[in-house]
Structure formats: C-alpha cells, structure tokens
C-alpha positions in Angstrom: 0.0 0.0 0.0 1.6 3.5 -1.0 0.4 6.1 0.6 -1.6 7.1 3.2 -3.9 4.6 4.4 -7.5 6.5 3.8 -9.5 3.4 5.1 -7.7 3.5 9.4 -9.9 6.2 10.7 -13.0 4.5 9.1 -12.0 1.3 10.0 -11.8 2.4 13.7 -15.1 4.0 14.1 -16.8 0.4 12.4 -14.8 -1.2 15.3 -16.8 2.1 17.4 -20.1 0.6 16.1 -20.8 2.7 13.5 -22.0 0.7 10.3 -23.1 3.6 7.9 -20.0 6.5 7.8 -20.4 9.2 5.5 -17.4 11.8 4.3 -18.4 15.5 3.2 -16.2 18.0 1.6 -16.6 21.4 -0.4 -15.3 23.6 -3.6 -14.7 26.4 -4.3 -14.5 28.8 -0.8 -11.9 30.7 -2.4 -12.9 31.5 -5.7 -14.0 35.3 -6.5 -17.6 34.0 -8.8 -19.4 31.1 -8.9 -21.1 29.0 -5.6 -19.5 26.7 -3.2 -20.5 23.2 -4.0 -20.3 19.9 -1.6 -20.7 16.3 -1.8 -21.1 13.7 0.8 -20.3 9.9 0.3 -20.9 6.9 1.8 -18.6 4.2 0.3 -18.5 -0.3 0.7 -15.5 -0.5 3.1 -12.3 -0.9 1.0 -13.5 -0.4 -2.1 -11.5 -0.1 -4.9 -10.8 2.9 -6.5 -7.7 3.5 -8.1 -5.1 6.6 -7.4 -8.4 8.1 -4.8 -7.1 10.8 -2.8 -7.4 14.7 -2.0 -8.8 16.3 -5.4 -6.6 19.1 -4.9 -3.3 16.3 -5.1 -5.2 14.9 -8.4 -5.2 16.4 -12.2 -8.3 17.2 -13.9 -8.1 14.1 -16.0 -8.0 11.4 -13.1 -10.6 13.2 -11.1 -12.6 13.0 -14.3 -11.8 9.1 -14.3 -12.8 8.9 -10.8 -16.0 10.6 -11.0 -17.9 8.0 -12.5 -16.4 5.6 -10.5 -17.3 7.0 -7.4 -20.8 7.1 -8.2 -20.9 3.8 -9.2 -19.4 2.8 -6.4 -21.1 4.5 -3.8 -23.4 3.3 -1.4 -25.0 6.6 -1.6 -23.7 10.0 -2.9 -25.1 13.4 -2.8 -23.9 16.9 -4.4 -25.3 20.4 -3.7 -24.7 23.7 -4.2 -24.8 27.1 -1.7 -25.6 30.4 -4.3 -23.7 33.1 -4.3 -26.5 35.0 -2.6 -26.5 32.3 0.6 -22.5 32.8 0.3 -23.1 37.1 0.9 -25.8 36.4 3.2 -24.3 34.5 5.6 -20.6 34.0 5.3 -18.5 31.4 3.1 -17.8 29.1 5.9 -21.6 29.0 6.8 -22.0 28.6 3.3 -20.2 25.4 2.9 -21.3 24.1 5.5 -25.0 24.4 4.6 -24.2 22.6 1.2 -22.6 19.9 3.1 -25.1 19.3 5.0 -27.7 19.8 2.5 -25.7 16.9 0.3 -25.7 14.7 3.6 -29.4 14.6 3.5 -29.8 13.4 -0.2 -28.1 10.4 1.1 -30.4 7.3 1.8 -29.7 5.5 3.3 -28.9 7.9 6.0 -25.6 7.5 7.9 -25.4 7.2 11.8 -22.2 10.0 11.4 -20.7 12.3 9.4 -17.0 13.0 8.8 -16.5 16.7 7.8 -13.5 18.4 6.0 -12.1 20.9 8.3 -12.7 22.3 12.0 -16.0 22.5 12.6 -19.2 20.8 12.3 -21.3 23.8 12.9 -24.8 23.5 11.4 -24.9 20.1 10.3 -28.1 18.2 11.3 -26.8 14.8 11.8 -24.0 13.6 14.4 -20.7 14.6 12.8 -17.0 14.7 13.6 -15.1 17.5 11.8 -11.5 15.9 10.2 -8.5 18.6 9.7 -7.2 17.2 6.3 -9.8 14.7 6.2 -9.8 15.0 2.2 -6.1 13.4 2.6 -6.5 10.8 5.3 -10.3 9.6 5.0 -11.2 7.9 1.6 -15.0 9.2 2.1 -14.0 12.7 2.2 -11.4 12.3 -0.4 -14.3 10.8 -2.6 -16.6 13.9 -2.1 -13.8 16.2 -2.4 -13.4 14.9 -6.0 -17.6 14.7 -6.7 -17.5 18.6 -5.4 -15.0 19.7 -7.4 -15.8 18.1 -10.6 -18.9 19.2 -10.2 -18.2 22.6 -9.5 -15.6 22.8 -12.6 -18.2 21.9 -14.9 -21.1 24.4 -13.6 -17.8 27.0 -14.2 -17.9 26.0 -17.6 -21.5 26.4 -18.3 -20.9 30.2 -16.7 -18.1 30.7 -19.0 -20.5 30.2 -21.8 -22.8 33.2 -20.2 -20.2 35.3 -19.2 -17.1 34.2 -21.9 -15.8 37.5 -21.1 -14.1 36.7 -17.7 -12.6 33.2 -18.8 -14.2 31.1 -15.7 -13.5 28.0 -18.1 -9.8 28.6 -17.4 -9.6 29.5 -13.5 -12.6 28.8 -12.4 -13.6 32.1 -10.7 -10.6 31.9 -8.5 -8.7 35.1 -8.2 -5.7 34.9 -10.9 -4.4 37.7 -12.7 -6.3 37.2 -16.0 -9.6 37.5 -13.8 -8.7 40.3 -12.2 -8.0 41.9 -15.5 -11.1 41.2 -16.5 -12.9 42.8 -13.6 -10.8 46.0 -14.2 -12.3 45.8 -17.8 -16.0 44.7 -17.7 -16.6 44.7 -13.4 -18.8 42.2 -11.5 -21.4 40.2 -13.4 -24.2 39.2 -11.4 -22.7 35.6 -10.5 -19.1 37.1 -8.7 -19.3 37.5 -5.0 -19.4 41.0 -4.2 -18.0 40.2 -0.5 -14.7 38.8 -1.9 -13.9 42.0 -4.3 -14.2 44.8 -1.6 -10.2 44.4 -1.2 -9.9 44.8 -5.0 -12.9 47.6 -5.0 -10.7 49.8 -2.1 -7.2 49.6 -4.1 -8.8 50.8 -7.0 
C-alpha cells in the first residue's frame, strides 16, 4: 500500500459501532464567482478505486476518471450547491457548510455519522466529527472532495459560456491575474461575489 492509508480512521469508528459512515467536503470557498458546491459519500469499506485521494493532489483528468467511478461505487452520494447569494448572506464558511449538509441529507440510506472536511461541524443536522485534512486521510471525504469539485468545474464551464468574457472556463472564478483583469475591464457580473472583491474595489 503506498500512501496514506485512507481506510484506518473509518475502519476504527466500524470497530466504534458505527455501520453507515459518510465523508463530506466542499469547492470552491476561495474562488471570487461562482457557488461553493459539496458532496457527501458513503462508500463499501475498502472499495476499490484507483489513485483516490485529496482532489486538490489529483489532475483534472484522473478526477474525471474517478467521477464515475465513485458514483458507481457509492453506497449513496449526494452533491449540492450554496448560491452566491447564501454565500453574501451569511458568510462562506456557513456557506459550505450548509451545502454539506444539504448533500448529507440526499443520502439514503442515512448515515449514523458524518466526517467533515475541516474544524468545525457547525450546522450540520446529523451527528458529525469535523477531520483537519480529512480529504487526505479519509477515503470518504477524499471521494466527495473529488464529486465537489468536478462538479463545481463543470457548472464554471457552463458560466463561461454566459459570461465568456471573464474566462471562468480557465480559473474557475478563483482570483488569478487574467480575472482580475477582466474585472478591471467589464466589473462584477451578477454571478461574482461582491464580499470577496471589496479588497480589490478599495485599491482601485
């Protein structure tokens, strides 16, 4: 086995007594357009899916491989979005955490606990644990981290072909320095997030 071992900390909360395990993760809380989009998986102990780990460690193309895969895979899977407008209104970490948790409750079956990416567990409905790296050390988490962000890439390309003018099918509404030009050139369209360009608003 190369690698981490994603399977230990699910394997010791089955030992716990915990049959059904899910693993939630987001994308895109950085990103200057666009929503924040989770998944949440619940996988058949040590299944088999090749080269599985953080998305962020993977290239487009294998988390393209994997996403079929996944699903297939699955014992249940679930993928949901938080608007732009939920992102403003309350805050992007409340954001992502309310599409986590609304992509926990597509699952069904329902599973006795969650396993979130991150620090806090804040606003999910079900019992849940919060993972610090969990995307690189739990394969559930590392399985929804790859259904969010495909997921989320492919919604960016649909909103290049609205807005072709700012290039989301390239960067994905994070902040890079063609974006940025962009926003100099043609400002917000009505899917950016005006809460992460006030910096970029007061230097101007």
């Amino acid at each position: 086995m190369n690698g981490p071992d994603l399977w230990e900390y699910e394997r010791a909360l089955h030992r716990e007594g915990y049959a059904l395990v899910c693993g939630a993760d987001e994308a895109g809380r950085g990103p200057l357009a666009g929503p924040v989009c989770a998944a949440a998986v619940i996988l058949p102990e040590g299944v088999d899916l090749p080269g599985l780990n953080d998305s962020k460690k993977l290239t487009e193309k294998k988390r393209e491989a994997l996403f079929p895969l996944i699903q297939e895979r699955a014992v249940a899977y679930g993928i949901a979005f938080a608007s732009v407008e939920e992102i403003e209104k309350m805050n992007i970490l409340a954001a992502a955490l309310l599409a986590m948790d609304r992509a926990i409750g597509q699952l069904s079956p329902a599973p006795e606990l969650a396993l979130i990416d991150g620090n806090t567990v804040k606003g999910i409905s079900l019992p849940a644990r919060s993972v610090v790296g969990g995307d690189g050390k739990v394969a559930a988490i590392a399985a929804a981290s790859v259904l969010a962000k495909v997921t989320r890439d492919r919604l960016m390309l649909t909103l290049a072909e609205q807005y072709p003018q700012y290039g989301f099918d390239r960067h994905k509404g994070y902040g890079t320095k063609e974006h940025y030009a962009a926003l100099e050139k043609y400002g917000p369209s009505p899917v950016h997030r005006p809460s992460f360009l006030k910096k970029f608003y007061a230097k101007r």
